[in-house]
Backbone bond lengths (Angstrom), bond angles and torsions (degrees), N, CA, C in turn:
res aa  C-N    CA-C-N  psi(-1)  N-CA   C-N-CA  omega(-1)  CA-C   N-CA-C  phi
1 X - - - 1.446 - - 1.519 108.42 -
2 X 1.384 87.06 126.03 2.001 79.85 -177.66 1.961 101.41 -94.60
3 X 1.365 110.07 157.43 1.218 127.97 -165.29 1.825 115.38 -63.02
4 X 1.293 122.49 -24.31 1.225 118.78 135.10 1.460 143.67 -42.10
5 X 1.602 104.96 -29.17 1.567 124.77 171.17 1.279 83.37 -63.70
6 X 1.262 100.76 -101.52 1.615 120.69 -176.12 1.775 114.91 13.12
7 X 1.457 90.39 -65.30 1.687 104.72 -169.29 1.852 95.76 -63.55
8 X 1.043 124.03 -48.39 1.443 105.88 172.92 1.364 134.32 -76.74
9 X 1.479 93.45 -21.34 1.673 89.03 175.73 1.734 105.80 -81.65
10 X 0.992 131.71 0.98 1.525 142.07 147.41 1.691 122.58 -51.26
11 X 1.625 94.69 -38.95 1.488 97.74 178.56 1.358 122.70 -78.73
12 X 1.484 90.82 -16.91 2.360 93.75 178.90 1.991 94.04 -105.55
13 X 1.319 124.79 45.63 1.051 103.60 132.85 1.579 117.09 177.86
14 X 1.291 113.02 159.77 1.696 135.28 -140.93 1.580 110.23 -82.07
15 X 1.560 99.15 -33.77 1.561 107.52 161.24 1.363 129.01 -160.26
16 X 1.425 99.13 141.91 1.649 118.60 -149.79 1.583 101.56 -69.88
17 X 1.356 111.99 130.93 1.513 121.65 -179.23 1.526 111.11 -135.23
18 X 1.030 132.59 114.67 1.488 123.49 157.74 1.539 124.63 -98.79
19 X 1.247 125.75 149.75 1.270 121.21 -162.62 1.474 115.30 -127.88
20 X 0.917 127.96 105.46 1.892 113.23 -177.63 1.036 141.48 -66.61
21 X 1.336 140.23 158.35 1.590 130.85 -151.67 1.597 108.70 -68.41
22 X 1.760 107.48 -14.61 2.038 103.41 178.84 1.826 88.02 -94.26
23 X 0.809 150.13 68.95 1.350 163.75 -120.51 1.937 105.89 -52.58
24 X 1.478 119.85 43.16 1.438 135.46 140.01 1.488 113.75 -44.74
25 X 1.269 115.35 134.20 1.431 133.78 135.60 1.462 123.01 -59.07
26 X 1.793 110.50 127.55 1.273 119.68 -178.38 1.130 104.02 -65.40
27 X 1.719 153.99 162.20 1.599 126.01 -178.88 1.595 99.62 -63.52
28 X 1.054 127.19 165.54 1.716 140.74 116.05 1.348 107.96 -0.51
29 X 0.926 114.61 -65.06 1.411 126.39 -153.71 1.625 110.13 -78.92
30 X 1.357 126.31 -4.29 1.430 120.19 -150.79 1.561 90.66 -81.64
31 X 1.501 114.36 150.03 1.664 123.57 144.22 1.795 129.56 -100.98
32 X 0.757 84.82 133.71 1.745 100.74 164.72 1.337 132.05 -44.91
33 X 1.172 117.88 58.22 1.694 116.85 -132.07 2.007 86.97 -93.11
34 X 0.940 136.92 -6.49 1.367 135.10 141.61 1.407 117.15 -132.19
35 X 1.840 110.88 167.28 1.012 109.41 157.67 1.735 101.64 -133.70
36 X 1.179 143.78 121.21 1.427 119.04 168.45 1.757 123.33 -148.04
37 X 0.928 107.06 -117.12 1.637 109.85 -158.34 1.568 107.94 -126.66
38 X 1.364 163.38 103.55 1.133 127.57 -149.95 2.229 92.09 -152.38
39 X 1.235 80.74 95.45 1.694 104.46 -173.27 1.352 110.46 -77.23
40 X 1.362 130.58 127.06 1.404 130.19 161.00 1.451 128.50 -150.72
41 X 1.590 88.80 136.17 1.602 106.63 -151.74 1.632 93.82 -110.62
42 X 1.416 116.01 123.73 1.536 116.54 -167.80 1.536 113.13 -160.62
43 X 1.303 107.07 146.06 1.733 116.82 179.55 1.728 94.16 -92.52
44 X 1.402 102.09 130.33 1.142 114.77 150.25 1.220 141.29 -55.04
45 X 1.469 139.77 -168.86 1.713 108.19 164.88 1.072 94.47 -121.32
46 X 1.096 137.52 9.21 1.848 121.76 140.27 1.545 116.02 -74.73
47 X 1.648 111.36 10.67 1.931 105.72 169.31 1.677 97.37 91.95
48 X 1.207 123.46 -26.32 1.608 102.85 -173.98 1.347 119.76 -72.13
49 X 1.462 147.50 130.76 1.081 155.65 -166.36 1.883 92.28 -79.90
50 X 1.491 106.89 145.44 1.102 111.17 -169.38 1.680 108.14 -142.25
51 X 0.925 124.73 163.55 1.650 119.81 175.07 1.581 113.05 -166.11
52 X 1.091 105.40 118.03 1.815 115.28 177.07 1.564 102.38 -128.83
53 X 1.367 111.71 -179.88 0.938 129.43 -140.52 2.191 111.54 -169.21
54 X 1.279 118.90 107.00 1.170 129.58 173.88 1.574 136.66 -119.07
55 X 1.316 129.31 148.97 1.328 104.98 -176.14 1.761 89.19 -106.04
56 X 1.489 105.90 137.33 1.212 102.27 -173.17 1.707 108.96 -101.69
57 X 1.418 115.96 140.22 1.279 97.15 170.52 1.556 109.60 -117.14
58 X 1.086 126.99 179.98 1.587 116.16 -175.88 1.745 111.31 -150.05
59 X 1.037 101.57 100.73 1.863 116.28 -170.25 1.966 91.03 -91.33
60 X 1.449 88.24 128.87 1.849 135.75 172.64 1.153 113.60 -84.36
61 X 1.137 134.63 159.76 1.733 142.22 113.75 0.729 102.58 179.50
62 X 2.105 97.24 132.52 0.969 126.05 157.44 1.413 126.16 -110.03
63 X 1.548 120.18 -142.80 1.084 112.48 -175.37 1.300 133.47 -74.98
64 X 1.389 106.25 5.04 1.739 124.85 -158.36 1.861 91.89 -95.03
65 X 1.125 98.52 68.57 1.831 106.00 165.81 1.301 140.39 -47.05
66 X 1.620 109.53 -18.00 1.672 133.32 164.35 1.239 110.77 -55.09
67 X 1.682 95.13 -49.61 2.229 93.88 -162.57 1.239 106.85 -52.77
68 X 1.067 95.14 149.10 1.463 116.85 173.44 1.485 122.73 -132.08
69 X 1.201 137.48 74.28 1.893 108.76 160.90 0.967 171.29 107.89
70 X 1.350 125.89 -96.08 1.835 130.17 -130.36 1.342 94.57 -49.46
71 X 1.655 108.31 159.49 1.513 105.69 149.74 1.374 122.07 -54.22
72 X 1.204 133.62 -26.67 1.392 126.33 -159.32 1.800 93.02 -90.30
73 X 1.014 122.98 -49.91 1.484 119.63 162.50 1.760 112.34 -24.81
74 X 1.029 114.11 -51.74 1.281 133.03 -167.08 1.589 96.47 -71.61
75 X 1.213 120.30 -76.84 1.540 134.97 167.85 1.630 97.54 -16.83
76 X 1.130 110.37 -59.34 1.643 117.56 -175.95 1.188 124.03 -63.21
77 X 1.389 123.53 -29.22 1.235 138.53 -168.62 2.074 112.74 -98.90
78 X 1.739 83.09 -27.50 1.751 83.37 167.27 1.576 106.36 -87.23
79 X 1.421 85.73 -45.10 1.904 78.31 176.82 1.455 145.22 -32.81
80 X 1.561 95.70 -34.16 1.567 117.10 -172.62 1.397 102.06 -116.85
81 X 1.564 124.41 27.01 1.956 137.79 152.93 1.524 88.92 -94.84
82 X 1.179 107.13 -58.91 2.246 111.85 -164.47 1.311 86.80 -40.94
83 X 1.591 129.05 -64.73 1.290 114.42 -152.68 1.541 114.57 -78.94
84 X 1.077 82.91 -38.33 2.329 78.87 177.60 1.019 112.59 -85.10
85 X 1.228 140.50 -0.01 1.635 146.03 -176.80 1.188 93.70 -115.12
86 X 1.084 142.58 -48.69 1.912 139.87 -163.22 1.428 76.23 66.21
87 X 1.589 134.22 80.69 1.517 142.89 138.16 1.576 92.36 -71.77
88 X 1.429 104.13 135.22 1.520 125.86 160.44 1.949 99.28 -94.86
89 X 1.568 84.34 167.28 1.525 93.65 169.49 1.614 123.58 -74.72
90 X 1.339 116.93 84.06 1.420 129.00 -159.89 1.462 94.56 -99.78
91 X 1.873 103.45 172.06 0.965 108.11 170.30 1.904 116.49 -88.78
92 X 1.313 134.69 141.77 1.140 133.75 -177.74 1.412 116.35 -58.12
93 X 1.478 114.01 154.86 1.815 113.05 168.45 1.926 87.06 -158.10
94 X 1.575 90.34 114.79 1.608 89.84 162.12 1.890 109.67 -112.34
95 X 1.291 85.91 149.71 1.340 122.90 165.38 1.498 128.87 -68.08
96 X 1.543 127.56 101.71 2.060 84.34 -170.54 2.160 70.47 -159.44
97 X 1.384 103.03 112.08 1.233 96.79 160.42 1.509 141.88 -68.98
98 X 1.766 102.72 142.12 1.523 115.73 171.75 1.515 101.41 -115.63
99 X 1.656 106.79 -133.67 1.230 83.84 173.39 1.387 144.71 -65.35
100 X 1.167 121.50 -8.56 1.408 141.85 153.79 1.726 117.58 -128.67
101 X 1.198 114.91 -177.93 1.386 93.41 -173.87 1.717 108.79 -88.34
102 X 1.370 123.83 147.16 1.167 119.30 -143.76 1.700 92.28 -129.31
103 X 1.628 112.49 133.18 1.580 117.68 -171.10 1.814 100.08 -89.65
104 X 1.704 134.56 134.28 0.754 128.15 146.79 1.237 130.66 -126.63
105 X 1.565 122.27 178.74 1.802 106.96 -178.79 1.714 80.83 -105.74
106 X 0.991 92.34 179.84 1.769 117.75 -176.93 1.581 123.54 -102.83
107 X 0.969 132.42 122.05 2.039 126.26 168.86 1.612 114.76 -111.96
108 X 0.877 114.30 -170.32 1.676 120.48 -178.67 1.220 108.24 -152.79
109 X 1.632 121.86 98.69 1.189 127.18 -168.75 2.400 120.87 -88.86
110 X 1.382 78.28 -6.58 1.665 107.44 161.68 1.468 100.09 96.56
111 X 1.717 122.53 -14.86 1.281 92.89 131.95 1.772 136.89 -134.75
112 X 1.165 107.47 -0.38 1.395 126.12 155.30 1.602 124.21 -122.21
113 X 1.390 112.24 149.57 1.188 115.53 -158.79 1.562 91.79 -95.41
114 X 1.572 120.38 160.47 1.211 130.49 178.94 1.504 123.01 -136.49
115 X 1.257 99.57 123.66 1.549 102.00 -166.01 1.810 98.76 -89.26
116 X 1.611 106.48 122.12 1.412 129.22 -166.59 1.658 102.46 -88.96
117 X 1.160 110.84 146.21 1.767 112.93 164.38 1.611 112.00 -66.43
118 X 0.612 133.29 147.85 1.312 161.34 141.20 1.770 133.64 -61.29
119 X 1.063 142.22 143.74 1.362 135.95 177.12 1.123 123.33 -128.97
120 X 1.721 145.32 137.33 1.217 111.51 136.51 1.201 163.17 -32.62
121 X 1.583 142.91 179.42 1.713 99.19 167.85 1.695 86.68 179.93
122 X 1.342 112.98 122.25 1.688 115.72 175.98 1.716 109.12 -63.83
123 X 1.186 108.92 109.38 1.327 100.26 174.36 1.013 134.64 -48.71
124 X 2.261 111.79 -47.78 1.007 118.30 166.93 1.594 126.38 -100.76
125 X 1.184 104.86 106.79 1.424 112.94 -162.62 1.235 106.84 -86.83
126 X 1.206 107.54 -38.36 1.522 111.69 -166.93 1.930 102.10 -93.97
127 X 1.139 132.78 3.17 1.398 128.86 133.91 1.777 138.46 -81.87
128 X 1.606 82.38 -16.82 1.921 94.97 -177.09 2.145 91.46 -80.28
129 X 1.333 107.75 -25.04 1.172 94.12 -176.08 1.939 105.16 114.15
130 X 1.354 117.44 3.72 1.192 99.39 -178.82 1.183 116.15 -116.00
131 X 1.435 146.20 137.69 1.457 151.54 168.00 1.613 110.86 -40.63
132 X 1.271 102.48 127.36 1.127 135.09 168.28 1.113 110.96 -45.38
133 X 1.333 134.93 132.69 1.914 139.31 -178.46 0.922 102.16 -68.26
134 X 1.680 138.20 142.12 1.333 160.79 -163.97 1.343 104.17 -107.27
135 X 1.105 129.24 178.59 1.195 138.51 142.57 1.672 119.54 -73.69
136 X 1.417 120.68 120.66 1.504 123.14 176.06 0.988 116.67 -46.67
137 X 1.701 94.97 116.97 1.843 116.44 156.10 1.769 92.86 116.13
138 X 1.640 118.68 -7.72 1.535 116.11 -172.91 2.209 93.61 -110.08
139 X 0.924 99.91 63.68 1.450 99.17 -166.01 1.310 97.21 -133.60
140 X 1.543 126.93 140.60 1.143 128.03 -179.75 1.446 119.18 -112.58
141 X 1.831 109.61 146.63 1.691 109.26 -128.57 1.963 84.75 -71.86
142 X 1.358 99.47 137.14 1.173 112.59 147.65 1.968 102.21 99.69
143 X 1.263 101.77 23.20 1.284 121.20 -165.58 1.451 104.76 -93.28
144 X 1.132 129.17 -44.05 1.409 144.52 151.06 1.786 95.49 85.75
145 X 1.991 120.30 48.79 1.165 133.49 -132.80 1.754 64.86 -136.42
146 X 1.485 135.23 -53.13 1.561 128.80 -167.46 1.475 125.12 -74.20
């Protein structure tokens, strides 16, 4: 979800919920304890120099069970990263610890948002030596390509 989503899917609803990929609720209570910019410039291991770019957000909670929220809180709090960060319209990656702290992308289910798993993934596949993913069921046996 890129951060323009975000800002509208904020506007269709009254209270902020995130949900996790084993389908848990983040508490009520969590804060936003950043929002920012999170640049990375990196060699692949096929040698190609690479560079992306995320707006990171980072979901809390502790014991403070009152906090609460709003979207428009939120609205406010990204609002004033765009301007002191010069955040572009990136794609999202939140932060929100389990047993360690755990990277996800973001969705908008129309009325709570859901924090998605994430994967690794060899960029260069076809220099590490491994076949390119097929389309399912066109894979040849023992190819380990499905």
């Amino acid at each position: 979800m890129l951060l323009s989503e975000f800002l509208v899917a904020l506007q269709q609803v009254e209270q902020l919920r995130f949900k996790t990929p084993d389908g848990l609720f983040v508490p009520a209570h969590f804060h936003i304890t950043e929002v920012g910019k999170v640049e990375k410039h990196f060699i692949d291991c096929g040698g190609v120099e690479r560079k992306e770019a995320v707006v990171n957000f980072q979901l809390w909670s502790s014991t403070d069970v009152d906090h609460r929220l709003s979207p428009q809180k939120v609205r406010d709090i990204v609002g004033l990263a765009i301007q002191k960060l010069e955040i572009e319209d990136q794609p999202i990656e939140v932060e929100y610890q389990a047993n360690t702290i755990g990277k996800y992308g973001i969705s908008f289910d129309g009325a709570h948002f859901q924090l998605t798993a994430t994967q690794t993934d060899c960029l260069a596949k076809s220099e590490c030596g491994l076949p390119e993913p097929s389309e399912k069921g066109n894979c040849a046996p023992g190819s380990n390509c499905c």
